[in-house]
SEKEBA-973418 format. One record per residue (C-alpha): residue number from 1; residue in one letter; chain; x, y, z. Coordinates in steps of 0.05 Angstrom, whole numbers. Each point is the difference from the previous one (the first is absolute). Layout:
% SEKEBA-973418
+-----+------+------+--------+--------+--------+
! pos ! code ! unit !      u !      v !      w !
+-----+------+------+--------+--------+--------+
! NUM !    A !    A !      X !      Y !      Z !
...
+-----+------+------+--------+--------+--------+
% end
This chain:
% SEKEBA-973418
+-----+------+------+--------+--------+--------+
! pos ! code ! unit !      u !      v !      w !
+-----+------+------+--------+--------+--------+
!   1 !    X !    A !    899 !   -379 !    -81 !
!   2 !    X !    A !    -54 !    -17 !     51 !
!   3 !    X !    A !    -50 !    -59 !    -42 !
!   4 !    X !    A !    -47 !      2 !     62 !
!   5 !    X !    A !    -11 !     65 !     -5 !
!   6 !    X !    A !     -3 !     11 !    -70 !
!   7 !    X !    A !    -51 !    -61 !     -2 !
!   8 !    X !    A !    -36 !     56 !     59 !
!   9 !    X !    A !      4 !     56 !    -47 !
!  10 !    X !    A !    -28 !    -29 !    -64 !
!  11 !    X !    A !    -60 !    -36 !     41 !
!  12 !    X !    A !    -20 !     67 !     27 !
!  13 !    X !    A !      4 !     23 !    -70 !
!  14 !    X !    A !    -39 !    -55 !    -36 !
!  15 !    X !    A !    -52 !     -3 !     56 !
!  16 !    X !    A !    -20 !     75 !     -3 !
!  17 !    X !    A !     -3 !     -1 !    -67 !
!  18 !    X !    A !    -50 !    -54 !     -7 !
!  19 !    X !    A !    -44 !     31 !     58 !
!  20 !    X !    A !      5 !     63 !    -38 !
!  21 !    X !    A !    -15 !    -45 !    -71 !
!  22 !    X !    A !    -63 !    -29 !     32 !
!  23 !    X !    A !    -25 !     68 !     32 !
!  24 !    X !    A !      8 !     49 !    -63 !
!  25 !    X !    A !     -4 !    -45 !    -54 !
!  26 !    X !    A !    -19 !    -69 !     21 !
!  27 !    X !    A !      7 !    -62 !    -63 !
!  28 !    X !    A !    -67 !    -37 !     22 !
!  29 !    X !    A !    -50 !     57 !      6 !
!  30 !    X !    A !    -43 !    -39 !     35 !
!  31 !    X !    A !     33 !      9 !     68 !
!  32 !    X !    A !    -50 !     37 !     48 !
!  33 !    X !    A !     44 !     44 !     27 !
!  34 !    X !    A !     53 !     19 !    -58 !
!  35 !    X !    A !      6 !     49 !    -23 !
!  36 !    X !    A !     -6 !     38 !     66 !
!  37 !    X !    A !    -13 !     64 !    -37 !
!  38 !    X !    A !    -63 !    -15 !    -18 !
!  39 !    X !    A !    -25 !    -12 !     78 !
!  40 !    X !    A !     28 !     71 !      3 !
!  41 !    X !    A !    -73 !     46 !     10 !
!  42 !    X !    A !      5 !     74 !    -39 !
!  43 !    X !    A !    -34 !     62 !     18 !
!  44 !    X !    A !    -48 !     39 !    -33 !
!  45 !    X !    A !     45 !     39 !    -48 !
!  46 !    X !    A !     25 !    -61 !    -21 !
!  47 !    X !    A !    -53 !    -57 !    -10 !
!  48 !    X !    A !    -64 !     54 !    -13 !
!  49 !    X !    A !    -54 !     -2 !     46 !
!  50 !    X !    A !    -49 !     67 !     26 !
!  51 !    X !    A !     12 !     61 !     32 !
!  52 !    X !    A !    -64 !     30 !     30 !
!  53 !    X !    A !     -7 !     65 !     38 !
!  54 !    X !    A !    -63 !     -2 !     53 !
!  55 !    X !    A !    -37 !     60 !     33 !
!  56 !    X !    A !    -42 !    -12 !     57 !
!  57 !    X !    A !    -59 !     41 !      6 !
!  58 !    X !    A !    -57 !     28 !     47 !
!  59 !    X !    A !    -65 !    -31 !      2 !
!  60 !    X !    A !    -67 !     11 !     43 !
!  61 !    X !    A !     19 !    -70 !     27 !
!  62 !    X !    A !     88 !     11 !     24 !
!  63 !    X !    A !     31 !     57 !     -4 !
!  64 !    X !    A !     74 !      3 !    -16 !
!  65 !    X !    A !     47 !     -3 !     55 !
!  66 !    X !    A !     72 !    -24 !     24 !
!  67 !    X !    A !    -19 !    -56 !     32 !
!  68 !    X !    A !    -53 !    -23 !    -51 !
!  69 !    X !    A !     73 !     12 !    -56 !
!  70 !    X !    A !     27 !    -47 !     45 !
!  71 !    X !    A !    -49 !    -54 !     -2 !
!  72 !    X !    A !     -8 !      8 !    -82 !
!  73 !    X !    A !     71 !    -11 !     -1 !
!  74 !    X !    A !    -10 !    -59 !     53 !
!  75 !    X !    A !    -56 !    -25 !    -45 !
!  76 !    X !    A !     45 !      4 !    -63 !
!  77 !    X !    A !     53 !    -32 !     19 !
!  78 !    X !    A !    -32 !    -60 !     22 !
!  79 !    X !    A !    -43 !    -12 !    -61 !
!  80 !    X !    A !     65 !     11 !    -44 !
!  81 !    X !    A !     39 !    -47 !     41 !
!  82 !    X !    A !    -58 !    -50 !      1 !
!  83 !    X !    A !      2 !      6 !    -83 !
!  84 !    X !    A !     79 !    -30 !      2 !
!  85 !    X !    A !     28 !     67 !    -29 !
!  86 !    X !    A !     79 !      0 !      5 !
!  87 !    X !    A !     21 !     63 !     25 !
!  88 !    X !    A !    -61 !     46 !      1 !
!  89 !    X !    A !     16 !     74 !     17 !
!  90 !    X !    A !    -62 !     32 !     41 !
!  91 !    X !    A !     14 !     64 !     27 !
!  92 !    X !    A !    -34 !     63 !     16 !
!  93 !    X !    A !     10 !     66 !    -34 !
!  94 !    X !    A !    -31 !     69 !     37 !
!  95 !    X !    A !    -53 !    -14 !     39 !
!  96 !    X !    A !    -46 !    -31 !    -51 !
!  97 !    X !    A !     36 !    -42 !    -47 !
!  98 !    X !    A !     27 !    -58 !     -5 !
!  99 !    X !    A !     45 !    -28 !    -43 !
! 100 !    X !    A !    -14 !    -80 !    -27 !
! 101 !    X !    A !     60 !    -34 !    -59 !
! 102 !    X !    A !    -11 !    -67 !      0 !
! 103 !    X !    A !     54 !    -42 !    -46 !
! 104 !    X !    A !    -14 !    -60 !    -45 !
! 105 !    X !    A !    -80 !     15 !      5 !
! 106 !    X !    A !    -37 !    -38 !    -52 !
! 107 !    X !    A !    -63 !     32 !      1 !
! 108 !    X !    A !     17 !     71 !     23 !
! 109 !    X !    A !    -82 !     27 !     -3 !
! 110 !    X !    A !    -14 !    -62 !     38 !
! 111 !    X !    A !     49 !     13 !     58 !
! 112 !    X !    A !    -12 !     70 !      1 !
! 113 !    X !    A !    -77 !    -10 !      7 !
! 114 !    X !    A !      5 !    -50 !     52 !
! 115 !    X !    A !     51 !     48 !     39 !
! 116 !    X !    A !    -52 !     51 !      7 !
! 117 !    X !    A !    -64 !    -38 !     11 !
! 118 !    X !    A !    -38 !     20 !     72 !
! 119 !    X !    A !     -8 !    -84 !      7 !
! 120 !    X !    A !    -52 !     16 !     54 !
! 121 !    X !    A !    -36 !    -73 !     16 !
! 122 !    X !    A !    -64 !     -5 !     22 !
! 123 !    X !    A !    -51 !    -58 !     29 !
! 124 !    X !    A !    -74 !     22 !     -8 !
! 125 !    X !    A !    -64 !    -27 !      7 !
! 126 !    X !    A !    -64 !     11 !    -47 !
! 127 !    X !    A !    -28 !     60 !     43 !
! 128 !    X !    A !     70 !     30 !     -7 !
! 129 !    X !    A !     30 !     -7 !     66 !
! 130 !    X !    A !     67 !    -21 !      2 !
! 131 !    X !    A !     30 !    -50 !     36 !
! 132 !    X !    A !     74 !      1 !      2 !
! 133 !    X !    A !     46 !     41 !    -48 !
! 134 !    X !    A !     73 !      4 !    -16 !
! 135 !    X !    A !     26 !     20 !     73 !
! 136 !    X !    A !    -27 !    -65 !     34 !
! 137 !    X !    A !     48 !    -37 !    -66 !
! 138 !    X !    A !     58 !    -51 !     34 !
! 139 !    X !    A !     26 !    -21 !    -66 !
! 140 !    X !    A !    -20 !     -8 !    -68 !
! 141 !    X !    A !     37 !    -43 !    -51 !
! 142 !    X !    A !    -23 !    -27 !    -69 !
! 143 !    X !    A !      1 !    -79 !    -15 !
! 144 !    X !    A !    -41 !    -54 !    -34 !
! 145 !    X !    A !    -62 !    -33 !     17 !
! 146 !    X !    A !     12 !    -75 !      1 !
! 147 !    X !    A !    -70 !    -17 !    -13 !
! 148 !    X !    A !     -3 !     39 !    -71 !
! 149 !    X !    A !     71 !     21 !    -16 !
! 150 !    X !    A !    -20 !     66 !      4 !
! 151 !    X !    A !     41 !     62 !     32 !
! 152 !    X !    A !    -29 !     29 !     57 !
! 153 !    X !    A !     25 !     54 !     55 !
! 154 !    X !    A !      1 !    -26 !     71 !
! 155 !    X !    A !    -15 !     45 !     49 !
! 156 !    X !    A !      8 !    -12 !     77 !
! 157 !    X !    A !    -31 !     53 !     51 !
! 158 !    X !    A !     28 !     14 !     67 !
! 159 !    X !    A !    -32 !    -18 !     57 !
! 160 !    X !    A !    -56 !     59 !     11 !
! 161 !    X !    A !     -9 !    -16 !    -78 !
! 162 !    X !    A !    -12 !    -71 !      3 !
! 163 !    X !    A !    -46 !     17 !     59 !
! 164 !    X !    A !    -43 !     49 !    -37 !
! 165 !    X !    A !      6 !    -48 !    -69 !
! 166 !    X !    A !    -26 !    -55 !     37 !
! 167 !    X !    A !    -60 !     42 !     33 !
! 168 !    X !    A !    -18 !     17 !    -61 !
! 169 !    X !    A !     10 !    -69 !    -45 !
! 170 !    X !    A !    -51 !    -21 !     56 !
! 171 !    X !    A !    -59 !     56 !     -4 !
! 172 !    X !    A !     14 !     -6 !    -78 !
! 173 !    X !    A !     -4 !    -78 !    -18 !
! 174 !    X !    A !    -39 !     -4 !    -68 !
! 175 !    X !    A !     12 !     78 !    -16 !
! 176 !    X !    A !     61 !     28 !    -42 !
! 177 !    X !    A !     53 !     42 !     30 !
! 178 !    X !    A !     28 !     46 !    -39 !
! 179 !    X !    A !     78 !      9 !    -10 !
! 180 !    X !    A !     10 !     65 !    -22 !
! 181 !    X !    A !     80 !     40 !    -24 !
! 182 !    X !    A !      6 !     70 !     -5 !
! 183 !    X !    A !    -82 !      3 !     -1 !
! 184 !    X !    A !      0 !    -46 !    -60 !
! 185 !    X !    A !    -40 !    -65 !     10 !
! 186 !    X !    A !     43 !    -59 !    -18 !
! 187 !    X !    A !    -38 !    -63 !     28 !
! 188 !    X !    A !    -63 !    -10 !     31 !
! 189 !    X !    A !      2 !    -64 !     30 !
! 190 !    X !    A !    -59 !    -34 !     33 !
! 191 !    X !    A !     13 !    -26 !     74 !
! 192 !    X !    A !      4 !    -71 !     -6 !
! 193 !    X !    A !     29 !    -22 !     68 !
! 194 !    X !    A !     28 !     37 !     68 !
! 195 !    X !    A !     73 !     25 !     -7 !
! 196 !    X !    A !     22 !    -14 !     68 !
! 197 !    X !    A !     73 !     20 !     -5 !
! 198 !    X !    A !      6 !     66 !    -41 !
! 199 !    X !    A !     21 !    -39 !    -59 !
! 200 !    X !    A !    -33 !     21 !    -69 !
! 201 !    X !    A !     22 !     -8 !    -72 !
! 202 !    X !    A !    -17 !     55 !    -62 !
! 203 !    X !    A !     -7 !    -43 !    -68 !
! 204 !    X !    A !    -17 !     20 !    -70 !
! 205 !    X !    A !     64 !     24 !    -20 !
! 206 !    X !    A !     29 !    -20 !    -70 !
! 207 !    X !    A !     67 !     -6 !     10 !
! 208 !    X !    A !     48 !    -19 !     69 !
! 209 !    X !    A !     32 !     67 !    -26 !
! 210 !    X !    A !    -57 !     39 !     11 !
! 211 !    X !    A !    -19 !    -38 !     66 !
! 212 !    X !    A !     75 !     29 !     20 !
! 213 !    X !    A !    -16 !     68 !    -21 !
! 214 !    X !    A !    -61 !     -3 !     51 !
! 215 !    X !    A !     45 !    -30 !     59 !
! 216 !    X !    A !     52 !     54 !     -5 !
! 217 !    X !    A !    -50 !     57 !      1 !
! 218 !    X !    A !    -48 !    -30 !     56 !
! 219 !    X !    A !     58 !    -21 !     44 !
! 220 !    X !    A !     41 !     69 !    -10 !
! 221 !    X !    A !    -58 !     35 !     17 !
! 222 !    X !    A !    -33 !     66 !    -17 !
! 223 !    X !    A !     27 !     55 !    -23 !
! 224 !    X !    A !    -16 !     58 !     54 !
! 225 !    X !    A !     -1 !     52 !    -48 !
! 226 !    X !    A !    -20 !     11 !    -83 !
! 227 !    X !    A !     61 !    -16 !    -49 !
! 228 !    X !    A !     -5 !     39 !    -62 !
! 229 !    X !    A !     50 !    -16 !    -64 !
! 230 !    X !    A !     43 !     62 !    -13 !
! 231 !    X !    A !     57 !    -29 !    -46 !
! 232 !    X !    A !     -1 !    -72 !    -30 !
! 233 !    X !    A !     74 !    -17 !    -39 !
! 234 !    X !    A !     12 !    -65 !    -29 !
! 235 !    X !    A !     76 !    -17 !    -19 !
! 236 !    X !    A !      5 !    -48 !    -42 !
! 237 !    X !    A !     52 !    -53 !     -4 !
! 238 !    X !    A !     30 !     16 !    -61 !
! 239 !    X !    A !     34 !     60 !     22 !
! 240 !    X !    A !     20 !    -36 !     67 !
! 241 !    X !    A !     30 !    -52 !    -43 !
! 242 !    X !    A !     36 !     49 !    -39 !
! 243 !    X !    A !     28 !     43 !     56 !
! 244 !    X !    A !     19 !    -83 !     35 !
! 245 !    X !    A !     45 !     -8 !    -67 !
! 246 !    X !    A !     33 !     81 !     -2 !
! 247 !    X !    A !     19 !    -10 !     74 !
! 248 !    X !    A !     28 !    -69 !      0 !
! 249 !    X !    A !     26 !     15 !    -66 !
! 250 !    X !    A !     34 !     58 !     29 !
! 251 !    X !    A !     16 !    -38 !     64 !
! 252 !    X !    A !     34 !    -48 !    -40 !
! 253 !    X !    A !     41 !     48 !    -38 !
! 254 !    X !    A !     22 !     25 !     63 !
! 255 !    X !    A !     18 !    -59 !     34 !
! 256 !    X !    A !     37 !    -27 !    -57 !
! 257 !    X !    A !     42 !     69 !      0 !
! 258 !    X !    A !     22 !    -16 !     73 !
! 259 !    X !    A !     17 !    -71 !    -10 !
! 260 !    X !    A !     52 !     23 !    -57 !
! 261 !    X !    A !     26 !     52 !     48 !
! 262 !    X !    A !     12 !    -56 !     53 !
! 263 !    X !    A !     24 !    -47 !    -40 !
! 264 !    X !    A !     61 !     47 !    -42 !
! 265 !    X !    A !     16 !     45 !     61 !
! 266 !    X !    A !      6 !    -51 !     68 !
! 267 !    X !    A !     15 !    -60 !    -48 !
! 268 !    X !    A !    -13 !    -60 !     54 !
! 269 !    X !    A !    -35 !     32 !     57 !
! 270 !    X !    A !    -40 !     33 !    -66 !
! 271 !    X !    A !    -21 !    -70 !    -26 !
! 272 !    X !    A !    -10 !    -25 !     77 !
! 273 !    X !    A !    -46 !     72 !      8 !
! 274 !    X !    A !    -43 !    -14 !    -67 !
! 275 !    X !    A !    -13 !    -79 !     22 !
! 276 !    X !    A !    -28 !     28 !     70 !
! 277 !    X !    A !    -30 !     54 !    -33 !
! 278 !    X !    A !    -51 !    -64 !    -34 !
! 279 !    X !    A !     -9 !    -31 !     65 !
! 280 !    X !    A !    -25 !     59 !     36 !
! 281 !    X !    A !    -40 !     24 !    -62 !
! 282 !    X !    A !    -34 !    -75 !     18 !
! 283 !    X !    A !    -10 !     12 !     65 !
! 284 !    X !    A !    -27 !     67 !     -1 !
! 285 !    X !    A !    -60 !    -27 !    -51 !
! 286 !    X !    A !     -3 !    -69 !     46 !
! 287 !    X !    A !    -13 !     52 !     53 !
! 288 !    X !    A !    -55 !     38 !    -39 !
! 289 !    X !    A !    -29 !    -69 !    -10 !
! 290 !    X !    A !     -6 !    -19 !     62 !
! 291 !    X !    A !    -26 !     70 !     31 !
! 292 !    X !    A !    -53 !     -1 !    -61 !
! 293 !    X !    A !     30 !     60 !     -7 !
! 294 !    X !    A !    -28 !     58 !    -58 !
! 295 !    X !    A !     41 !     18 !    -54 !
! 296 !    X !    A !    -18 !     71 !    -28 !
! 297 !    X !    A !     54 !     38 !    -40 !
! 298 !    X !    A !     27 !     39 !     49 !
! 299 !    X !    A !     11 !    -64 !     39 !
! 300 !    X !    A !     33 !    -21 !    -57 !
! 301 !    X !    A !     41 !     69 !      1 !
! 302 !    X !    A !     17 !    -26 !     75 !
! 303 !    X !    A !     28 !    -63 !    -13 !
! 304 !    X !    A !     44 !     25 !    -58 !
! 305 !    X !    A !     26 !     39 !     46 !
! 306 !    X !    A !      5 !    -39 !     50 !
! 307 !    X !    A !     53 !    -31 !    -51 !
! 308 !    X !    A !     43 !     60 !      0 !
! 309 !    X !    A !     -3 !     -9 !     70 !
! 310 !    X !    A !     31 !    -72 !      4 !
! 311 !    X !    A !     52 !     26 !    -55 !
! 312 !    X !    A !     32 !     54 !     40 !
! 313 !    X !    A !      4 !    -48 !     58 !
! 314 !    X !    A !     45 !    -42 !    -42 !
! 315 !    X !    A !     34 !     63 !    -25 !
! 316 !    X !    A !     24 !     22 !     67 !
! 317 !    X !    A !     23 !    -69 !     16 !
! 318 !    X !    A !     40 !    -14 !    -67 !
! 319 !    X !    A !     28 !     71 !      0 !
! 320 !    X !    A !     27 !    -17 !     79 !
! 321 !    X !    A !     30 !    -59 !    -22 !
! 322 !    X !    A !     30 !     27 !    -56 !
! 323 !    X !    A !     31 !     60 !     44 !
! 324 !    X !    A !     23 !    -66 !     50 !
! 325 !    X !    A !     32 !    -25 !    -59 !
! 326 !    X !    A !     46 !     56 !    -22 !
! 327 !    X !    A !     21 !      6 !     73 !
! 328 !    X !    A !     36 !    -66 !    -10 !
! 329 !    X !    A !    -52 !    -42 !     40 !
! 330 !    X !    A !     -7 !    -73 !    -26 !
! 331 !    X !    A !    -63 !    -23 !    -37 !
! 332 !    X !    A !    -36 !    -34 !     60 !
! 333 !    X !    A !     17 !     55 !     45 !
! 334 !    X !    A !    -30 !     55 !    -48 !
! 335 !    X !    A !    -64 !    -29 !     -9 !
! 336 !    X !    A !     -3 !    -12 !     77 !
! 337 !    X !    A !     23 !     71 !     16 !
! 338 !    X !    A !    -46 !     30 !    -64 !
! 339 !    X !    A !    -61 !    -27 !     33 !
! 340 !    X !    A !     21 !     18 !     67 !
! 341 !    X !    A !      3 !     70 !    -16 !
! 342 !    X !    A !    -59 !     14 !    -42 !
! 343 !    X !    A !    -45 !    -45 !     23 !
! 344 !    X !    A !    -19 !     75 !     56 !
! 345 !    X !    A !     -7 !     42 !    -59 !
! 346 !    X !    A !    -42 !    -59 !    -39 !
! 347 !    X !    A !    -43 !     -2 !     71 !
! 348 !    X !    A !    -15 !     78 !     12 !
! 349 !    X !    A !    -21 !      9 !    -71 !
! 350 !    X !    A !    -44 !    -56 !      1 !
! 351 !    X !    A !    -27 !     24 !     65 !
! 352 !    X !    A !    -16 !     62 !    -24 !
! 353 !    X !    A !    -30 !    -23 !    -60 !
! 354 !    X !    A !    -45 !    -52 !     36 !
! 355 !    X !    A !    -17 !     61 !     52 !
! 356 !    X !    A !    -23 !     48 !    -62 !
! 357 !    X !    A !    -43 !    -67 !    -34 !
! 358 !    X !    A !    -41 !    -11 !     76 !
! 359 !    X !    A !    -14 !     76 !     -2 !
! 360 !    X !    A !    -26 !     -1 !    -65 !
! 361 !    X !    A !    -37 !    -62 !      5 !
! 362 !    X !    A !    -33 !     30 !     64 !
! 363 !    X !    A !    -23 !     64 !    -22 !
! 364 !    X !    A !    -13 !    -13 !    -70 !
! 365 !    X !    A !    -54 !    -30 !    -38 !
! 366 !    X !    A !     -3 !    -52 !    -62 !
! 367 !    X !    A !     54 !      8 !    -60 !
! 368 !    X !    A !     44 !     38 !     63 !
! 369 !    X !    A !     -9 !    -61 !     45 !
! 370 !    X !    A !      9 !    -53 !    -60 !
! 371 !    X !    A !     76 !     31 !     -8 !
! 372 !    X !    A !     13 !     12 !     70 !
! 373 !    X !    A !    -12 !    -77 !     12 !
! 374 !    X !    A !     39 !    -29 !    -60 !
! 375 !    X !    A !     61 !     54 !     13 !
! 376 !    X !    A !     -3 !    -25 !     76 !
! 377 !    X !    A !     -4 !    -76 !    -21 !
! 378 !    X !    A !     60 !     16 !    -51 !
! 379 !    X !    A !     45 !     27 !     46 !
! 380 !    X !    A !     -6 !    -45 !     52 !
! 381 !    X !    A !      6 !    -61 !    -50 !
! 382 !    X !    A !     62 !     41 !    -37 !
! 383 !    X !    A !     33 !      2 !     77 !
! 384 !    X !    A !    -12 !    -72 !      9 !
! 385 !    X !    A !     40 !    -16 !    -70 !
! 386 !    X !    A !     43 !     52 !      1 !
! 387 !    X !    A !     33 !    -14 !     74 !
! 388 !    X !    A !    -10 !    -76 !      4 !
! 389 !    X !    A !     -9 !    -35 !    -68 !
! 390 !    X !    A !     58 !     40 !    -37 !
! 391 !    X !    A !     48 !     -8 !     51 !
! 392 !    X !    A !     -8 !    -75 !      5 !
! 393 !    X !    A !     10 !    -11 !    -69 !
! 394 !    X !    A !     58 !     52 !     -5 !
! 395 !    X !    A !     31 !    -42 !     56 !
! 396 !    X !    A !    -17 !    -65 !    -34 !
! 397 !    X !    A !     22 !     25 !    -73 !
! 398 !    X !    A !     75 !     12 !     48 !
! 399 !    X !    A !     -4 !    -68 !     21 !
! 400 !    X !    A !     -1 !    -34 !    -61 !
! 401 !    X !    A !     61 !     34 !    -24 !
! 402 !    X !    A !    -24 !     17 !    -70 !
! 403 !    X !    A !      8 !     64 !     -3 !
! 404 !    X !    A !     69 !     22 !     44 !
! 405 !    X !    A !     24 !     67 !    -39 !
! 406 !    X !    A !    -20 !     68 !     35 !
! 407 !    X !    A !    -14 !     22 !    -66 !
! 408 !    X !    A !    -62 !    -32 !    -14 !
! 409 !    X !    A !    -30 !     36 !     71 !
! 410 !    X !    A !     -2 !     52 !    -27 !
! 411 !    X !    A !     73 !     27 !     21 !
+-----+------+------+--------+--------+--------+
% end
């Protein structure tokens, strides 16, 4: 017996345990980043949020067209992302609709309303002529105003803007100039100096949320086109958190069935295919973490079977070296010559599996997408496990001389 190496084996064993411990189930719940499923974001079906169907329409003003479909789902897109939405799907449907689910939304009236505003910004003087509007915006961002604690939008013009803003700061001095959104007056504030460099501020908002809610819609822009509301569905959390329990629940069931198998049919290479089995389940969700990655349930459908994936690698190795076995091959040479030998099989079907994820991820849309990227993830962290992790510890489990009878391969 080998003490070096058994000293090896049972410090790979205590140490992934503990990381696993800390990251499923740490003791001092305090830790920011433990447990790592709860850094882990979910969908829509899972954590609630709204699903809202749009239909743009004609007006005197903009007719409907392609291109104007392809601004409004420009214009979309850039006030959900500016909102910190994880994972919005925005996509059209026909030539009209559009299609809006936004996951974990608070206020789902709120986001859909601001989603649909015109947000058309305009500078006007008293006799009604106006200055500089939306177009001639550089940036617009919400804050607070040192001087009074109070939020305010800052808004900074380009350069034909702050020309024309300046022009008119000077012809105005004394007199109010109207700031007006979507034809609505919202401040009328008297000129009190020149604004030289196309910097202004809007004030008299009550909240830094609502400030926000005034950046993302003036700096997105207008909408080219009328949005009407044609279907508004809330999902609630409570049925995303019961359909989270019935698949892990279901998942775990499954799992658990596998391990057993593993365990009472390979013996050794069983255990050895169960321990690595953990560490790529870890990895897998340490990716997801790091990708900030959307879990939906049929991403969750992907990565269990993604597992089924990494078990019938290990299957194809233990059943070679079990078939190098009873051909009278010694115990070091059979697990050499087992991995040898599948390791082509274990490589074409995960291949092809990986080749079937990218073509779904690229030509489908949301849920379809969610699995395609999980099963692809799986795979490739199942291949990784599989080929290099089990291997070394087979070989190491061989060095210690433990375990020396064929028997317990599986032979």
């Amino acid at each position: 017996m080998r003490w070096n190496k058994v000293l090896t084996l049972l410090s790979v064993v205590v140490v992934v345990g503990v990381v696993m411990w800390f990251c499923f189930d740490p003791p001092i719940k305090t830790l920011p980043w433990f447990p790592i499923t709860k850094h882990v974001h979910l969908g829509l079906d899972l954590q609630g949020g709204v699903h809202v169907v749009l239909q743009a329409v004609d007006t005197p003003e903009a007719k409907v067209t392609p291109q104007a479909m392809k601004q409004v789902l420009a214009v979309l897109q850039e006030r959900v992302n500016r909102f910190g939405v994880t994972e919005p799907l925005i996509q059209q449907q026909g030539p009209r609709r559009v299609i809006v689910e936004l996951p974990g939304v608070k206020n789902p009236d709120e986001a859909i309303n601001t989603l649909i505003r015109t947000a058309f910004l305009e500078f006007k003087t008293e006799s009604g002529q106006v200055i500089v509007t939306g177009r001639d915006l550089k940036e617009a961002r919400e804050g607070i105003d040192p001087t009074n604690n109070q939020p305010v939008v800052y808004l900074t013009f380009n350069a034909e803007g702050a020309k024309k803003l300046k022009q008119a700061t000077q012809e105005n001095l004394g007199r109010p100039i109207g700031i007006y959104l979507d034809g609505k007056l919202i401040q009328n504030p008297v000129v009190q100096s020149v604004i030289p460099d196309g910097k202004a501020q809007i004030t008299g908002y009550h909240s830094l949320e609502e400030a926000h809610r005034i950046a993302v819609l003036l700096q997105s822009g207008a909408l080219p086109v009328k949005l009407e509301i044609l279907e508004k569905r809330t999902v609630g959390p409570t049925l995303g958190a019961d359909s989270l329990h019935k698949s892990l629940y279901a998942g775990a069931i499954g799992i658990a069935a596998i391990l057993i198998f593993m365990l009472l049919y390979y013996r050794v290479p069983g255990i050895i295919a169960d321990f690595c089995l953990g560490i790529y389940a870890l990895l897998v969700l340490l990716v997801f973490v790091a990708l900030k990655a959307t879990m939906t349930l049929p991403g969750i459908a992907g990565y269990l079977l993604s597992f089924g994936v990494a078990v019938d690698a290990n299957v194809l190795i233990s059943e070679r070296i079990k078939e190098e076995l009873r051909g009278g091959k010694s115990l070091r040479m059979a697990v050499d010559h087992g991995f040898k030998y599948a390791f082509r099989a274990i490589f074409d079907a995960n291949v092809t599996t990986v080749l079937g994820a990218m073509v779904l991820y690229y030509f489908g849309t949301g849920p379809i997408r969610g699995f395609a990227l999980t099963l692809a993830i799986g795979v490739a962290a199942s291949f990784l496990t599989a080929v290099t992790m089990t291997r070394w510890l087979l070989r190491l489990v061989l060095e210690t001389g433990l375990i020396k009878n064929s028997k317990f391969y599986g032979a």
